[in-house]
FIBAVO-88220 format. One record per residue (C-alpha): residue number from 1; residue in three letters; x, y, z. Coordinates in steps of 0.001 Angstrom, whole numbers, plus 524288, in hexadecimal, padded with zeros to 5 digits. Layout:
SITE   num   residuo      px      py      pz
SITE   NUM       ALA       X       Y       Z
...
//
This chain:
SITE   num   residuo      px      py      pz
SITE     1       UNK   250C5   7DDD6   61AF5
SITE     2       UNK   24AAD   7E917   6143B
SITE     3       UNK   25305   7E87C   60817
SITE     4       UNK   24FC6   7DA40   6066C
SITE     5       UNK   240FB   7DD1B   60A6B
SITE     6       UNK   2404A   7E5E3   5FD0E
SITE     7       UNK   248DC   7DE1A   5F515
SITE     8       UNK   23E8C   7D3CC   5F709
SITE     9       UNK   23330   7DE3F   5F2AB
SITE    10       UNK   23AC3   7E30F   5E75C
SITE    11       UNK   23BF7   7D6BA   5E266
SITE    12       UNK   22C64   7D480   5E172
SITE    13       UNK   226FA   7E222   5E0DD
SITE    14       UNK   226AC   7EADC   5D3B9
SITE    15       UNK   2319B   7F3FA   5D3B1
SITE    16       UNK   22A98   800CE   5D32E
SITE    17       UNK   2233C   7FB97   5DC0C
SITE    18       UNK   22CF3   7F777   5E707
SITE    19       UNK   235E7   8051A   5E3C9
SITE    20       UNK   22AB7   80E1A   5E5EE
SITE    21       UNK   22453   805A7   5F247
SITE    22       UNK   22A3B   7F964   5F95A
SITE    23       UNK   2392B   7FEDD   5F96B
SITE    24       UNK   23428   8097E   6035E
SITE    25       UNK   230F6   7FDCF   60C65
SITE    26       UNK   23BB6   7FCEE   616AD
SITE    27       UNK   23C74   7F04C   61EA7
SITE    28       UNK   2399C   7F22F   62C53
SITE    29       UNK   23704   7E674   6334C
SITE    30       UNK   2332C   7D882   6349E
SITE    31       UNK   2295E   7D3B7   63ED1
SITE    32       UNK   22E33   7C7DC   64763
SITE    33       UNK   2253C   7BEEE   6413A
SITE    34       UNK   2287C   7C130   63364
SITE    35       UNK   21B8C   7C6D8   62FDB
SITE    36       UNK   21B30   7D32C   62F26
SITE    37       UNK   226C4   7DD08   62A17
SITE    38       UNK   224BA   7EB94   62A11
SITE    39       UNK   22AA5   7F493   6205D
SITE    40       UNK   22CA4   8052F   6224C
SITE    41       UNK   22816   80C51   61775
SITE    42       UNK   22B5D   81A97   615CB
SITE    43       UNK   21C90   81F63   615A9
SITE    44       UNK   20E3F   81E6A   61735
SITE    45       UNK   20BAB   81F0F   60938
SITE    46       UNK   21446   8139E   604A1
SITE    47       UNK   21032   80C53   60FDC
SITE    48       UNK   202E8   809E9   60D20
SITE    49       UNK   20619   8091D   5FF73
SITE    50       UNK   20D41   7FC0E   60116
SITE    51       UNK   2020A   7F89C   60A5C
SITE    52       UNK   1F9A8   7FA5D   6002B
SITE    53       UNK   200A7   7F52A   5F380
SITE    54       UNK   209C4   7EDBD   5F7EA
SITE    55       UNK   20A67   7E6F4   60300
SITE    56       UNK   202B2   7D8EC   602AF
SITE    57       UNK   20E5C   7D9A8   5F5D8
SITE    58       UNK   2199D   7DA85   5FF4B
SITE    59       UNK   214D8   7D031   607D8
SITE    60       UNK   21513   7C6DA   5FD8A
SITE    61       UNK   2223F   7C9DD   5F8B0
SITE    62       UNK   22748   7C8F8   605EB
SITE    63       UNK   2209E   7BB4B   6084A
SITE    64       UNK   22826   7B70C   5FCA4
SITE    65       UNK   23414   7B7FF   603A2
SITE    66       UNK   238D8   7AE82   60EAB
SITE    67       UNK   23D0E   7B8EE   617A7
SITE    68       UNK   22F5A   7BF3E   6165B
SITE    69       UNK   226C1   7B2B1   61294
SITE    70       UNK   21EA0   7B515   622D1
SITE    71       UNK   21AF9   7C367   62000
SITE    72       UNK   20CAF   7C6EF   622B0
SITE    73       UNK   20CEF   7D686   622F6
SITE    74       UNK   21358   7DF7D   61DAD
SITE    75       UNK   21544   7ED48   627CD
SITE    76       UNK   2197F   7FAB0   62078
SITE    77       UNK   21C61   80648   62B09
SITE    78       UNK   21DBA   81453   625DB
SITE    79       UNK   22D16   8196B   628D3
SITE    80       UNK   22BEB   82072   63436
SITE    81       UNK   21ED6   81F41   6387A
SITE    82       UNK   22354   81B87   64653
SITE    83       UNK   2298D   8297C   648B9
SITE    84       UNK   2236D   834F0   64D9A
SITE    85       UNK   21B05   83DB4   645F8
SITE    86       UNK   221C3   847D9   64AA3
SITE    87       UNK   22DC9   844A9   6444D
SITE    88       UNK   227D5   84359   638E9
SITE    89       UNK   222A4   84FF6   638BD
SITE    90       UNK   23054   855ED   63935
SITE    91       UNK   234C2   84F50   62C8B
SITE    92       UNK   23526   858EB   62001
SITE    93       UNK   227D9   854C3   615FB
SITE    94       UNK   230FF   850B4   60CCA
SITE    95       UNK   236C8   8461F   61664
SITE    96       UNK   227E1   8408F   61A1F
SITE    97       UNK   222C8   841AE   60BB2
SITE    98       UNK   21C9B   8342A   606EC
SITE    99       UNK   21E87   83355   5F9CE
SITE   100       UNK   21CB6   826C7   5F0F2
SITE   101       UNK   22841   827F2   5E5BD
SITE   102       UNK   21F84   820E8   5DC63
SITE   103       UNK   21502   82BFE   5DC0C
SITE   104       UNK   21A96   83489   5D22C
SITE   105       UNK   2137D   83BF6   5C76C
SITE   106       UNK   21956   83340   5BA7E
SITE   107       UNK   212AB   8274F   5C0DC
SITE   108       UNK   20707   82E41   5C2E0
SITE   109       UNK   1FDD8   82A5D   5BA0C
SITE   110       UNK   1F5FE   83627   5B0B8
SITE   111       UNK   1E7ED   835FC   5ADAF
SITE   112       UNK   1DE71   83E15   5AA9C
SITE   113       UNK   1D943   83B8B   5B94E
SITE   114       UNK   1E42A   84174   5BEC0
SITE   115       UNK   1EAC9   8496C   5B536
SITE   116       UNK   1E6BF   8565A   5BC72
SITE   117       UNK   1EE4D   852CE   5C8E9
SITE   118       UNK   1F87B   84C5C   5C2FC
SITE   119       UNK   1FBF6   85854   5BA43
SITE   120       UNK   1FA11   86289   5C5E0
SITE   121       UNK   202EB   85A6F   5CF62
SITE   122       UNK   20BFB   8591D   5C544
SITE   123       UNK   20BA2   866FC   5C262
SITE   124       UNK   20D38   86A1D   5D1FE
SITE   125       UNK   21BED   86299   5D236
SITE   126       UNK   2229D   866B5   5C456
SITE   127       UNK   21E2F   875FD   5C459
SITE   128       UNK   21D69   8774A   5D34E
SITE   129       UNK   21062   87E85   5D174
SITE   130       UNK   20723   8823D   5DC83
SITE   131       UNK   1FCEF   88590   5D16C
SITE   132       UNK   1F566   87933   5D7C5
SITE   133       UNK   1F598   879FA   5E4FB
SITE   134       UNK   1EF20   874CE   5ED5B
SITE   135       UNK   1EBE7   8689D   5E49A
SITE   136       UNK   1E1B0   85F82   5E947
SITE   137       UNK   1E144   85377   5DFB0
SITE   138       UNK   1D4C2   84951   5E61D
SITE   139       UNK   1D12A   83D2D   5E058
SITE   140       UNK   1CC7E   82EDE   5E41F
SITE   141       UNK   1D72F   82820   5E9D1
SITE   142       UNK   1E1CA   81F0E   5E1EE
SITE   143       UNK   1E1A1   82785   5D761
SITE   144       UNK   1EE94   82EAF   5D993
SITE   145       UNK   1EF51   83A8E   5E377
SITE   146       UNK   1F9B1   836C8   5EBBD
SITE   147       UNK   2028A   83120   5DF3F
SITE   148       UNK   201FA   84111   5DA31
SITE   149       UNK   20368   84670   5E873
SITE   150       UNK   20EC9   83D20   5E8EF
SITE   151       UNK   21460   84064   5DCBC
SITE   152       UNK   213AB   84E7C   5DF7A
SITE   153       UNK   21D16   84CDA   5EBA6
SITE   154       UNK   22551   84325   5E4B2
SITE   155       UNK   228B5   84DEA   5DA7B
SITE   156       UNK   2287E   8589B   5E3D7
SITE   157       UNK   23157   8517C   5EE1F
SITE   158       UNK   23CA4   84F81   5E33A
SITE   159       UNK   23C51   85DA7   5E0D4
SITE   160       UNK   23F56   86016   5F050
SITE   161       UNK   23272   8656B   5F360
SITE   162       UNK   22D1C   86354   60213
SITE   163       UNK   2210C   85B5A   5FE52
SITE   164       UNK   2165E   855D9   606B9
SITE   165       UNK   20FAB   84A5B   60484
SITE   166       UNK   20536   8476E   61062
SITE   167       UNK   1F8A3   840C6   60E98
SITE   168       UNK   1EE10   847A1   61842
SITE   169       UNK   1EE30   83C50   6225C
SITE   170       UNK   1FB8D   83EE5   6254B
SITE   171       UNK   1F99C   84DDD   624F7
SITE   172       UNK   1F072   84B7C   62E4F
SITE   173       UNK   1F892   84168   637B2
SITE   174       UNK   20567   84B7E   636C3
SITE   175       UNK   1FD57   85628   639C2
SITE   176       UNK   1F5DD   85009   64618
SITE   177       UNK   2024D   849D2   64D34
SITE   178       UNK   209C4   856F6   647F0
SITE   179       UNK   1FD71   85CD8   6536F
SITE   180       UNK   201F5   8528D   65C5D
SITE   181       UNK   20EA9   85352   65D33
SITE   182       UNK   20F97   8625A   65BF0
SITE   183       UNK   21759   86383   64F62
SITE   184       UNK   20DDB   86B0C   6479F
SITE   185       UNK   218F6   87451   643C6
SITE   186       UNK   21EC8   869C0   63CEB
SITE   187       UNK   212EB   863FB   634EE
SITE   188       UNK   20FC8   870B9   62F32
SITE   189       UNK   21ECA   87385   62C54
SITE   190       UNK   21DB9   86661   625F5
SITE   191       UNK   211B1   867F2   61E13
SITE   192       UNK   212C4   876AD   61A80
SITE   193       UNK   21FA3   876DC   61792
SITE   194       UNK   21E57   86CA9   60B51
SITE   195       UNK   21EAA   87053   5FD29
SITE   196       UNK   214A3   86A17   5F848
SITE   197       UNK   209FF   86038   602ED
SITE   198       UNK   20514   855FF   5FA7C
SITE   199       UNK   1F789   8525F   603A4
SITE   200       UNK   1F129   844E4   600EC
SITE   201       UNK   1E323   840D8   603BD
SITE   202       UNK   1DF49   84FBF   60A7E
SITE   203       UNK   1D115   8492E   60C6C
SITE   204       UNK   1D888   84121   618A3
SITE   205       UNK   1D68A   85192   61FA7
SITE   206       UNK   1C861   84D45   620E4
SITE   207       UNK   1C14E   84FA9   62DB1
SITE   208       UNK   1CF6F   852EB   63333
SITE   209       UNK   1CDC2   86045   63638
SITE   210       UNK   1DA49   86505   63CDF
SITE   211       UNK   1E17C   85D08   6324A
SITE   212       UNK   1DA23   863DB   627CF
SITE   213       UNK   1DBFC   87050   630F8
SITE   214       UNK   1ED2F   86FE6   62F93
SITE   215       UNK   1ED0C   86C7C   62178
SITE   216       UNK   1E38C   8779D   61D21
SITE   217       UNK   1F044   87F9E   623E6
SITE   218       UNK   1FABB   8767E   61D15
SITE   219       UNK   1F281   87A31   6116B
SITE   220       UNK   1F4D4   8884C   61313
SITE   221       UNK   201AD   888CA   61555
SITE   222       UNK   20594   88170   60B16
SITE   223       UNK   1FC8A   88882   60129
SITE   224       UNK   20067   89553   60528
SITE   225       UNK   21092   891FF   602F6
SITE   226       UNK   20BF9   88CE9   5F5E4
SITE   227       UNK   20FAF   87FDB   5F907
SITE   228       UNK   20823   87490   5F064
SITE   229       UNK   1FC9C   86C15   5F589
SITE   230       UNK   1F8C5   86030   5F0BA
SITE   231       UNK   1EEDB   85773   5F5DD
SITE   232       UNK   1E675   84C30   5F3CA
SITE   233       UNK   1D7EC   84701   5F6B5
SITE   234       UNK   1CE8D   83D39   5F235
SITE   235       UNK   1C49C   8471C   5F106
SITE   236       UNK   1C370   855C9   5EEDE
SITE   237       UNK   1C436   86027   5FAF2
SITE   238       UNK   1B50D   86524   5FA6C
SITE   239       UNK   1B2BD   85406   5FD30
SITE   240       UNK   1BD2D   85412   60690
SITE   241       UNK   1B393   85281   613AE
SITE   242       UNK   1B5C6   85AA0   61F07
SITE   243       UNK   1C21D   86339   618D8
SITE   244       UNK   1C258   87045   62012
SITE   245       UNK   1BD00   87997   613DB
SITE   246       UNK   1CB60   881A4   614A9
SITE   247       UNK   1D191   875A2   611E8
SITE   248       UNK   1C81C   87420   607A0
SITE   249       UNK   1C732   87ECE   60130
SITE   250       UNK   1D8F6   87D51   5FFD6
SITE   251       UNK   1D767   8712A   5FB42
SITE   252       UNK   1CFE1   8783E   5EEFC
SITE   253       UNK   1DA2C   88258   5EE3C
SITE   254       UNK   1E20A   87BD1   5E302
SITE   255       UNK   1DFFD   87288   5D983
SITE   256       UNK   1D672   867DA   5DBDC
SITE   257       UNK   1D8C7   85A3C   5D309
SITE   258       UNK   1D0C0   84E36   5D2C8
SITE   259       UNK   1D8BA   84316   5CCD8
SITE   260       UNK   1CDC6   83A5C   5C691
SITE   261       UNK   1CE95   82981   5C6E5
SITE   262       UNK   1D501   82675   5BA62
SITE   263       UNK   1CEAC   82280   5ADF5
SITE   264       UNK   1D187   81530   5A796
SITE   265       UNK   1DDA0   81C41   59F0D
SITE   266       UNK   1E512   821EA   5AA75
SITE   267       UNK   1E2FE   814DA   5B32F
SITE   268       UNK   1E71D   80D43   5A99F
SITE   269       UNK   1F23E   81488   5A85F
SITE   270       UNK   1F4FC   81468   5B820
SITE   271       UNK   1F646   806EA   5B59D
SITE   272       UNK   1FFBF   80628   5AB1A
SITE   273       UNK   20942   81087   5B2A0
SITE   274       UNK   20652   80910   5BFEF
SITE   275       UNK   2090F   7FC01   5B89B
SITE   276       UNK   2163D   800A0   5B1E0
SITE   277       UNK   21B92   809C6   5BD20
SITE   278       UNK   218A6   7F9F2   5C7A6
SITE   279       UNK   21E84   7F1E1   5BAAB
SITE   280       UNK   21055   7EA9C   5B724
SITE   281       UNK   20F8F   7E8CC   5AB78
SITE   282       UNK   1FF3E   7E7C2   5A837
SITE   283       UNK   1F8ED   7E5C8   59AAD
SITE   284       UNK   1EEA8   7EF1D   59604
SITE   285       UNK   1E492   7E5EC   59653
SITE   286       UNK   1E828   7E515   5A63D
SITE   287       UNK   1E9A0   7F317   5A801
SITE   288       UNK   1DCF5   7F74D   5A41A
SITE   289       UNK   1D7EE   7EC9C   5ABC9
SITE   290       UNK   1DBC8   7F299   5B833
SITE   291       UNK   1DA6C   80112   5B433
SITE   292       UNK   1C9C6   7FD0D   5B130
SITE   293       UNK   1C86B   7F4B8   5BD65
SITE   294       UNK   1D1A7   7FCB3   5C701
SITE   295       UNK   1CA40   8099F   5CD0F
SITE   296       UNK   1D018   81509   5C983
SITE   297       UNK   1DB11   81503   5D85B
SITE   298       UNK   1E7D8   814AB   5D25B
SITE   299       UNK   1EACB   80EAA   5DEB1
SITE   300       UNK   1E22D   8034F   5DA34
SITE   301       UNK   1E93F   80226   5CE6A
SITE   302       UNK   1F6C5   8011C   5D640
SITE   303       UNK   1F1A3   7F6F7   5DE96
SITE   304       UNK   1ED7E   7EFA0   5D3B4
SITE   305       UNK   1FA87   7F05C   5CF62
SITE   306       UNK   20058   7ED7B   5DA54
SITE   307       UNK   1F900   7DFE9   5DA7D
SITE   308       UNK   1FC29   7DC7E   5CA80
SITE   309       UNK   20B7A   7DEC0   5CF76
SITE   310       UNK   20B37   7D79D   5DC4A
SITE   311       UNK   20346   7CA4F   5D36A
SITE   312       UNK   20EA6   7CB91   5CA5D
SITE   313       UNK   21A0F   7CCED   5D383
SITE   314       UNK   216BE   7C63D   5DD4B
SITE   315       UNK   20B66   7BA67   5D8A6
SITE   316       UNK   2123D   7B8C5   5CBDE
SITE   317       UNK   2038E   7BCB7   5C3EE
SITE   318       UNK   203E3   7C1B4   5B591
SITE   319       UNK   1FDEF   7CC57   5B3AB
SITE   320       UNK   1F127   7CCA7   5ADC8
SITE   321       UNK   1E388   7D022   5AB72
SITE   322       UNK   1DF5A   7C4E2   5B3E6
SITE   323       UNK   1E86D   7C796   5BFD8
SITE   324       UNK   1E4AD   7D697   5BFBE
SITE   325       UNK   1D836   7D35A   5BF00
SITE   326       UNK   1D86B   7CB7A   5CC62
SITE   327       UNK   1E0CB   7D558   5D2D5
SITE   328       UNK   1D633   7E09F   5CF46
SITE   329       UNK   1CB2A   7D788   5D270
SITE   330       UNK   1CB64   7DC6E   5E24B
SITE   331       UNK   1CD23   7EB42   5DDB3
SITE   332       UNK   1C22B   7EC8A   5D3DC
SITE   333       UNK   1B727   7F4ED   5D977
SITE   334       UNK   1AD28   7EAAA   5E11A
SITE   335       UNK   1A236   7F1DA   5D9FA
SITE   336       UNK   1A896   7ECBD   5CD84
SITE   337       UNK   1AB46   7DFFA   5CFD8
SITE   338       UNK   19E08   7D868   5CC3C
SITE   339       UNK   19BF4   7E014   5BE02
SITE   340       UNK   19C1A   7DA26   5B1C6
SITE   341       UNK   19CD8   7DDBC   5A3F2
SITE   342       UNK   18D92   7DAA8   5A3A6
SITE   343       UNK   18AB3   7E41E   5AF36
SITE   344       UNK   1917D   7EE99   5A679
SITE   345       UNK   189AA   7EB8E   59A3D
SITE   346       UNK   17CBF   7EADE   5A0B1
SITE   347       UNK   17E6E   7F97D   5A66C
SITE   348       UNK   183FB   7FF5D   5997B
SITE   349       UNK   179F3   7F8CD   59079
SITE   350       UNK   16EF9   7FE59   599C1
SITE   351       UNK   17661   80C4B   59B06
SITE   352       UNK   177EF   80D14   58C46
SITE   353       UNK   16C6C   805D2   58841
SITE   354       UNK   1726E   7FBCE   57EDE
SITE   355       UNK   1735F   7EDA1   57EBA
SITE   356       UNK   17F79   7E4DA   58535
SITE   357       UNK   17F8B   7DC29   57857
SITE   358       UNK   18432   7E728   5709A
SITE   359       UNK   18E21   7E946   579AF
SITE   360       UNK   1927C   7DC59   574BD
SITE   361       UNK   18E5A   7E011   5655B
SITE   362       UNK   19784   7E6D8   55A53
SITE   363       UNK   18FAF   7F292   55B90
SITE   364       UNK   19593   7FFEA   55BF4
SITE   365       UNK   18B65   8098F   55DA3
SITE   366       UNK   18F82   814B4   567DB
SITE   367       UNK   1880B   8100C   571D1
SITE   368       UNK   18B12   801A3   57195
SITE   369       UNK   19B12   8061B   5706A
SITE   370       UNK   19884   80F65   57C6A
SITE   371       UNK   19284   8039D   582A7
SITE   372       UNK   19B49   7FB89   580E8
SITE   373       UNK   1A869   80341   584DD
SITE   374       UNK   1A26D   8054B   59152
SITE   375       UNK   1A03B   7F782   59375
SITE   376       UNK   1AD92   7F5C6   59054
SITE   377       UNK   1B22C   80062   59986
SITE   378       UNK   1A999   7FA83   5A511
SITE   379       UNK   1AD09   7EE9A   5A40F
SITE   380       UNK   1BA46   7F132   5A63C
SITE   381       UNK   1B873   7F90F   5AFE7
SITE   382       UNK   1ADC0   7F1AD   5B759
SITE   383       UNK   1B228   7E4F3   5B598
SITE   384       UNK   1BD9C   7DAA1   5B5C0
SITE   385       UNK   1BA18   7D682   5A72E
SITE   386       UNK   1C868   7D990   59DFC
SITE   387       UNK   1C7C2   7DF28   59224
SITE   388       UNK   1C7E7   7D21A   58A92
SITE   389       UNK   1BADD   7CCDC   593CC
SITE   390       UNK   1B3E1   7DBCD   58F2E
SITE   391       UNK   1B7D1   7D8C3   580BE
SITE   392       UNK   1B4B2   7CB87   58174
SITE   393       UNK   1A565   7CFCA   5877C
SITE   394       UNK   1A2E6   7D87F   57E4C
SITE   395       UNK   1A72D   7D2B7   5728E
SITE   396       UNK   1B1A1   7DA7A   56EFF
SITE   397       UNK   1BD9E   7D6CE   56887
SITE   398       UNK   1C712   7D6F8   5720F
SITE   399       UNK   1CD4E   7DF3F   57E13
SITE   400       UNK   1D2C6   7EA59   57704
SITE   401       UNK   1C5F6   7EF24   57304
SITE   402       UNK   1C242   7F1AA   581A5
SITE   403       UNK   1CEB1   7F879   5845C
SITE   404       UNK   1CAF7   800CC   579BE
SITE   405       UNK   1BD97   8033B   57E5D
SITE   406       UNK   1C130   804DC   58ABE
SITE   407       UNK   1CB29   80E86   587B3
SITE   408       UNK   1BF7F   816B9   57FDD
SITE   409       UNK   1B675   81705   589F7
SITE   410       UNK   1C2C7   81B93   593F9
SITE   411       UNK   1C424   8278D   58963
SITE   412       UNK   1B433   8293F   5880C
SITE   413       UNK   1B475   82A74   5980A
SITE   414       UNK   1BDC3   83525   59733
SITE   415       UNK   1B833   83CEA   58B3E
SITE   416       UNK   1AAD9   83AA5   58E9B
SITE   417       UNK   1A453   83E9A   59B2A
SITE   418       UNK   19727   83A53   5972E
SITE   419       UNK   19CCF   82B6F   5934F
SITE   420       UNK   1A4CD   82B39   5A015
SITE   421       UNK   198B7   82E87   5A81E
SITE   422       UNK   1913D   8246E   5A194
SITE   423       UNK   19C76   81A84   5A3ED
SITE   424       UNK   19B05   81CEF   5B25C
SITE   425       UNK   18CC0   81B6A   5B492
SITE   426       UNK   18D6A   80F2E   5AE77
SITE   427       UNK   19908   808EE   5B6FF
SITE   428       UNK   19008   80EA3   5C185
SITE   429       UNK   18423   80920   5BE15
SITE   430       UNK   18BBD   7FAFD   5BAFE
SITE   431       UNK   1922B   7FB0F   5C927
SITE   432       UNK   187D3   800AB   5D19B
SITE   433       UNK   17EE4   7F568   5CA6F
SITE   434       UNK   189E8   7EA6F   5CDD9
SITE   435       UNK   189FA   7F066   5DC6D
SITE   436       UNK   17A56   7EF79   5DDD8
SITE   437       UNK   17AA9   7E290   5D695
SITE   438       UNK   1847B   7DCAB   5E22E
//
C-alpha cells in the first residue's frame, strides 16, 4: 500500500518537491470508513510542514484516485511519538537530530539583509572556528533562521560531528519529563556532550524559570569545552521579557546578528531560486509581481509558490499575471487592499508640493522625476495594478519603463537614507489614511 500511496503523489507533485517532503510519508493506516488514512512521518518539523504546505494538495490527489476518491482527512503521526520519553532520551543526538535535507547553504538565498549571518555561519562549518561563539542571529520570522541553523547541522553532520538541533520548546519538554522520570543524568549527557547545539526560538525560555535555570548551566558547560552555540530569536536578548540577567548577559557574549526583511533585489531573487529549485517556470513581469505585493516572510513567498504549482498540476491553470494575482489576493496585507493609484498621488503631490497632472506631463524636472518614481514604486507595492495598468495611468510608453524606475528607486533606497526615510513616511501616511478612511 505505501509504495502505491507515493507512486500516486509522485505522479502529481513536483519532483523536488515530493524527494525532499512527501517520500518521508510512510503509510500507516486506513480508517474503517475510508475517510481518514494516517501517515508516520519521521519528525515534528516535517510534520507540520506538510500540514502547512501541503496537505489540502494531497487530499486532492488522493480523491483523484478510485481507491482514495471517500477521503476527508488526512492524519500525519511523528515516528515514535507513542514511546516513552525516556527512551528517547537514551538515543545518541545524532540519532534524534531533525534535520530538513533541503536546508543547505547553496539554496540559501544571499542578500544584503542577511549577508552577515550567512557569511559567519558559513565561516563556523568550513574553518571550524569558535571565533563566533555564542552566535545569536534574531529577526522577524519567515525570513530564514532555521534554513541557516539547518544548514549548519546539515554540513556539520556529514563531517561526523555530534550536532544538536533542538528548538527551546522541546528543550524545555526533555528537560521537564527528564525531572519526572529521574533521568537527569542522561539529558545533560545528551545536551553537553554535543559538538555544536544549534537552539531555535530561545525567546520560548520566557517566564520559565527553572527551564531558563538548566540551560544557563548547559550554556556553561558547553562554552567552557569550547563547544559552538548557535541560537535563534525574533528579537534581541535585552527585549527578551523575563530572561534571568545571567542568561542575558551570555546571550551577549558572542556575536549578535540581525538578519534584516529583504529588499526588492534579494526577494526577487528568492523567487527565481525558489521557482527553479520547485520547476516553475515564472516570467519577470510575474515575479516582480509577487516580490512587491508579498511581505518580506520567505515563508510567504513559498506558500505562494506552493499554490502557482498545485493550479498547474493539479487544476490544469496557465500561469499568469491574472492567476497569481487571484492566488495573492487573500495574502496581501488587509491594510492594503482598498488603495489605489489615486490614494498614492494625492499623498505624494501634497508631501512634495507639486501637481498630479504633471505626474502625467513630459516634464523632467528633479522633483517631478522623484515624484514620479515613487509613485511608481508605491503603486506596486500598495496595489494590485501590473506594470502595464501603472504605464498605462501615467502615460508612459510602456511596462519596461516602470521596471526601470522601479529598479532606480530600489538602488536610491539603498544609497540614500534620507530618500528611503522619505519613502516610508509616505507608505505610512497613504495606509494609516486608507485605515481611518474604512
Amino acid at each position: 500500500m505505501k509504495n502505491k500511496i507515493l507512486e500516486i503523489f509522485k505522479k502529481d507533485i513536483n519532483k523536488n518537491y515530493y524527494e525532499n517532503y512527501i517520500s518521508q510519508l510512510n503509510f500507516k493506516k486506513l480508517s474503517d470508513d475510508n475517510k481518514t488514512i494516517t501517515f508516520e512521518i519521521p519528525n515534528k518539523y516535517l510534520s507540520n510542514y506538510i500540514k502547512t504546505k501541503f496537505l489540502d494538495t494531497l487530499k486532492q490527489i488522493l480523491k483523484k484516485n478510485p481507491t482514495f476518491k471517500n477521503i476527508e482527512n488526512i492524519n500525519l503521526s511523528i515516528l515514535g511519538e507513542k514511546n516513552s520519553m525516556k527512551k528517547q532520551n537514551t538515543n545518541k543526538s545524532k540519532d534524534i537530530v531533525s534535520f530538513n535535507k533541503s536546508y543547505t547553504f547553496e539554496n540559501f538565498v544571499v542578500g544584503p539583509s542577511n549577508e552577515e549571518a550567512y557569511t559567519v555561519c558559513k565561516t563556523i562549518v568550513e574553518k571550524n572556528s569558535k571565533q563566533y561563539n555564542p552566535v545569536f542571529i534574531y529577526s522577524s520570522t519567515g525570513l530564514g533562521k532555521t534554513h541557516l541553523l539547518q544548514s549548519v547541522g546539515n554540513c556539520l553532520l556529514e563531517k561526523n560531528k555530534n550536532v544538536l538541533y533542538i528548538s527551546a520548546e522541546n528543550f524545555m519538554n526533555d528537560y521537564t519529563y527528564s525531572i519526572k522520570i529521574d533521568s537527569m543524568p542522561k539529558f545533560r549527557e545528551k545536551y553537553r556532550k554535543c559538538d555544536i547545539l544549534l537552539l531555535d526560538d530561545v525567546a520560548f525560555l520566557t517566564n520559565k524559570p527553572h527551564t531558563q535555570d538548566e540551560f544557563f548551566h548547559t550554556f556553561n558547560e558547553l562554552h567552557s569545552s569550547n563547544k559552538q552555540i548557535i541560537m535563534t530569536s525574533d528579537r534581541l536578548p535585552s527585549k527578551i521579557h523575563n530572561l534571568v540577567d545571567r542568561l542575558q548577559t551570555r546571550f551577549e557574549w558572542g556575536l549578535i546578528i540581525d538578519i534584516k526583511p529583504p529588499q526588492l533585489k534579494t526577494k526577487i531573487d528568492i523567487i527565481k531560486k525558489k521557482s527553479e529549485l520547485n520547476g516553475i517556470i515564472l516570467d519577470d513581469e510575474i515575479i516582480q509581481y509577487i516580490a512587491l505585493n508579498i511581505d518580506s516572510s520567505i515563508r510567504e513567498i513559498e506558500s505562494i509558490l506552493v499554490r502557482i504549482n498545485a493550479s498547474v498540476n493539479l487544476l490544469n491553470q496557465n500561469i499568469d499575471l491574472g492567476l497569481v494575482k487571484e492566488l495573492l489576493k487573500n495574502q496581501i496585507s488587509e491594510k492594503n487592499k482598498f488603495i489605489t493609484i489615486v490614494d498614492i498621488i494625492e499623498t505624494i503631490t501634497k508631501e512634495l508640493n507639486i501637481k498630479s497632472q504633471d505626474l502625467k506631463s513630459s516634464k523632467r524636472t528633479a522633483k517631478i522625476v522623484k515624484a514620479r518614481r515613487i509613485v511608481i514604486y508605491l503603486s506596486r507595492k500598495l496595489t494590485y495594478n501590473s506594470m502595464p495598468e501603472i504605464a498605462k495611468y501615467l502615460r508612459m510608453k510602456n511596462h519596461s519603463s516602470i521596471s526601470k524606475n522601479i529598479k532606480k528607486t530600489e538602488q536610491l533606497i539603498d544609497e540614500d537614507k534620507d530618500f528611503e526615510q522619505l519613502i516610508n513616511s509616505i507608505k505610512k501616511k497613504i495606509e494609516t489614511t486608507k485605515i481611518q478612511d474604512n
